[in-house]
C-alpha positions, 0 to 999 in steps of 0.5 A, spaced: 481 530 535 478 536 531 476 542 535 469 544 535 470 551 538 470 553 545 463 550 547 465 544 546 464 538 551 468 533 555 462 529 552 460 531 546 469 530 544 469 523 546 462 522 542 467 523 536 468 515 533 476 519 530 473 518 523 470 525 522 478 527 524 480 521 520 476 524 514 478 531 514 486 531 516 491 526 514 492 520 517 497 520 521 502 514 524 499 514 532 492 515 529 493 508 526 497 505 532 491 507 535 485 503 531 485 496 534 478 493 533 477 490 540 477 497 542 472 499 538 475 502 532 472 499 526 476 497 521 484 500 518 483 499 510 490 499 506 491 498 500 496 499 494 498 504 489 504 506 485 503 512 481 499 518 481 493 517 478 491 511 482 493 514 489 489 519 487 483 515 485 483 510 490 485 516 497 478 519 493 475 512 496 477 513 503 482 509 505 486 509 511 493 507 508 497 507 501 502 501 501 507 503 494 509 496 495 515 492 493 509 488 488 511 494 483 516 489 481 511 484 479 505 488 477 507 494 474 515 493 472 513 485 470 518 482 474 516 474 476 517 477 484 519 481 488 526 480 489 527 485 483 526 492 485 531 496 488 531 503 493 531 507 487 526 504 484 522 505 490 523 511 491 521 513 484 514 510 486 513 513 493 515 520 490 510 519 484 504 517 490 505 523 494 505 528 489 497 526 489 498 528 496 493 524 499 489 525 505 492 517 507 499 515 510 503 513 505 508 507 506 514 505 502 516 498 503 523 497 503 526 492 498 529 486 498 537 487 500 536 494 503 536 492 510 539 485 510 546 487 510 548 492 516 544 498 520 546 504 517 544 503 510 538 500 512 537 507 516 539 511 509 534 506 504 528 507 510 531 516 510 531 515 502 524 512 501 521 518 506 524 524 503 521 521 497 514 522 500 512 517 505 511 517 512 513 510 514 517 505 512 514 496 511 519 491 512 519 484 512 521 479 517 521 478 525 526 477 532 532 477 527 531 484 525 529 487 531 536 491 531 535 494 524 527 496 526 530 499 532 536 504 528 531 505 524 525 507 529 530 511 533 531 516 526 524 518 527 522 513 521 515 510 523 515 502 522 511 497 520 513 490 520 511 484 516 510 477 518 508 470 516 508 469 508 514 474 506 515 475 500 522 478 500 524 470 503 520 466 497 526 462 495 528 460 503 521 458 503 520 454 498 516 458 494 509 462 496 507 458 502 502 459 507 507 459 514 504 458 521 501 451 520 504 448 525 504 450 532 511 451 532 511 456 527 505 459 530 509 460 536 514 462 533 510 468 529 507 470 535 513 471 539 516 475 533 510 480 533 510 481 541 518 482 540 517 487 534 511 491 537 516 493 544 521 494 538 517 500 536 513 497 530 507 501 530 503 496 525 504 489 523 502 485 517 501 478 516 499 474 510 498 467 509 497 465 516 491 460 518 486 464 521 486 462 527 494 464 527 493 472 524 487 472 531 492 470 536 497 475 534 491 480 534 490 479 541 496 479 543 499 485 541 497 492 542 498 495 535 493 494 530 495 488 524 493 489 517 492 481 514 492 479 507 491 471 507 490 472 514 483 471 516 478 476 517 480 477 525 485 482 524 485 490 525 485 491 518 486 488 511 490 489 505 489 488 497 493 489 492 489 494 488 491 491 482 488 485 483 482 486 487 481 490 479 482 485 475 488 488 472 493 482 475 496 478 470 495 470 472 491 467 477 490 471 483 491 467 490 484 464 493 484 470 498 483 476 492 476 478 492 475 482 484 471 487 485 471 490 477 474 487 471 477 494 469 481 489 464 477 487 459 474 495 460 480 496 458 481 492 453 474 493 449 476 501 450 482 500 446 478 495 441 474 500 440 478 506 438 482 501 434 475 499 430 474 507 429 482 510 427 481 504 422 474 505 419 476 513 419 471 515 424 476 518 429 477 524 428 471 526 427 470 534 425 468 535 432 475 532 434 479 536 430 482 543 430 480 547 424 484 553 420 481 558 417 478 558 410 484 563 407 488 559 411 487 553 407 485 557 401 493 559 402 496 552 404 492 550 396 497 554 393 503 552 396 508 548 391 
């Protein structure tokens, strides 16, 4: 909470609905594990970015969380999924947004085979994303990460967990499917968030799960959930940016609301331009740097 000098009041600081702080100093981890709606807190807004010109324009809209999700691959890179990004890449990419030094947390995701395999890499991948720029690290997956999801947290690396339709596990799923539709699974899934939340997690995402599902995850957890495809009763929500802009090749999931269609924007710009350097209109004189008349006057008389 922000000081307002030495006249304050136990009242007045209470009065304080944490977004005048949120607004004026970054965003921080125990500020957003803080943000659940049931307690009053409206809700988080997260979305991605994978450079520097997008984390600044979208940090300028307000957002609580930039994600540099592993959606690189398919959205900048032009992979098919996920599976096809690697640490390095990552890093790349976290460093690139947090040179825009964004009032929001920036969250790096771990990808695919950075934490699968044994505790000390994952540790070193989630160190590498940090030094990179993040203050937190993402991954997928439920009780059966929890020992990596520890080592990690107990290196001082704040966690978000990832549940429901992951990404990462596409092929074991059978493809991109809604998952808790049975109550088993949805069981299951809400086992998986209460483990992952006394593990240390300090936020959890959940996408493509019914929405009745995504609410009872909400109300037992004492973290904040982000949905994505999950319903509108989550603590929060999550987007891909270039989705909700209209740049994203293909059809976008039925949960995707477009909010601009910078795509044809773009397109027709470029149109545009190209129409003008063809018809010789661009450059215009105004467009260009002039030399002196002696300096022309010279160039003429050169052989």
């Amino acid at each position: 909470m922000l000081s307002r000098g030495p006249d304050d009041t136990a009242g007045s600081r209470e009065a304080l609905d944490g977004r005048e702080s949120k607004m004026s100093e970054h965003v921080t981890v125990p500020w957003v594990r803080g943000r659940k709606r049931r307690d009053g807190a409206e809700p988080l807004v997260m979305i991605t970015a994978y450079d520097e010109p997008w984390a600044r324009l979208v940090d300028a809209a307000g957002v609580d969380l930039i994600l540099v999700g592993d959606t690189l691959a398919e959205i900048v890179l032009g992979y098919e999924d996920t599976l096809s990004v690697d640490v390095e890449q990552m890093a790349h990419h976290v460093g690139a947004v947090a040179r825009a030094r964004p009032r929001a947390l920036v969250v790096g995701d771990l990808p695919w085979m950075s934490y699968h395999t044994e505790i000390f890499g994952a540790v070193r991948n989630a160190a590498r994303l940090v030094r990179a720029g993040a203050g937190a690290v993402k991954l997928e997956g439920g009780r059966r990460r929890l020992a990596v999801v520890r080592a990690i947290i107990d290196a001082e690396i704040p966690v978000m967990a990832h549940l429901g339709l992951t990404p990462q596990s596409v092929h074991a799923m059978g493809g991109y499917k809604v998952q808790g539709r049975q109550l088993s699974e949805a069981e299951e899934l809400v086992a998986d968030a209460v483990a992952l939340e006394q593990a240390g997690c300090f936020a959890i995402v959940l996408e493509g799960v019914p929405d009745v599902v995504a609410d009872r995850v909400t109300a037992e957890v004492a973290v904040p959930t982000i949905g994505i495809g999950a319903g509108a009763g989550c603590d929060g929500q999550v987007l891909v940016l270039h989705d909700l802009l209209g740049l994203s090749k293909g059809p976008v999931p039925k949960f995707v609301r477009k909010y601009a269609d910078v795509g044809t924007i773009v397109t027709e710009a470029v149109l545009q331009y190209a129409a003008d350097v063809r018809a010789g209109s661009f450059p215009s004189d105004a467009e260009s740097y002039h030399g002196s008349s002696a300096l022309r006057e010279a160039l003429s008389m050169l052989s």
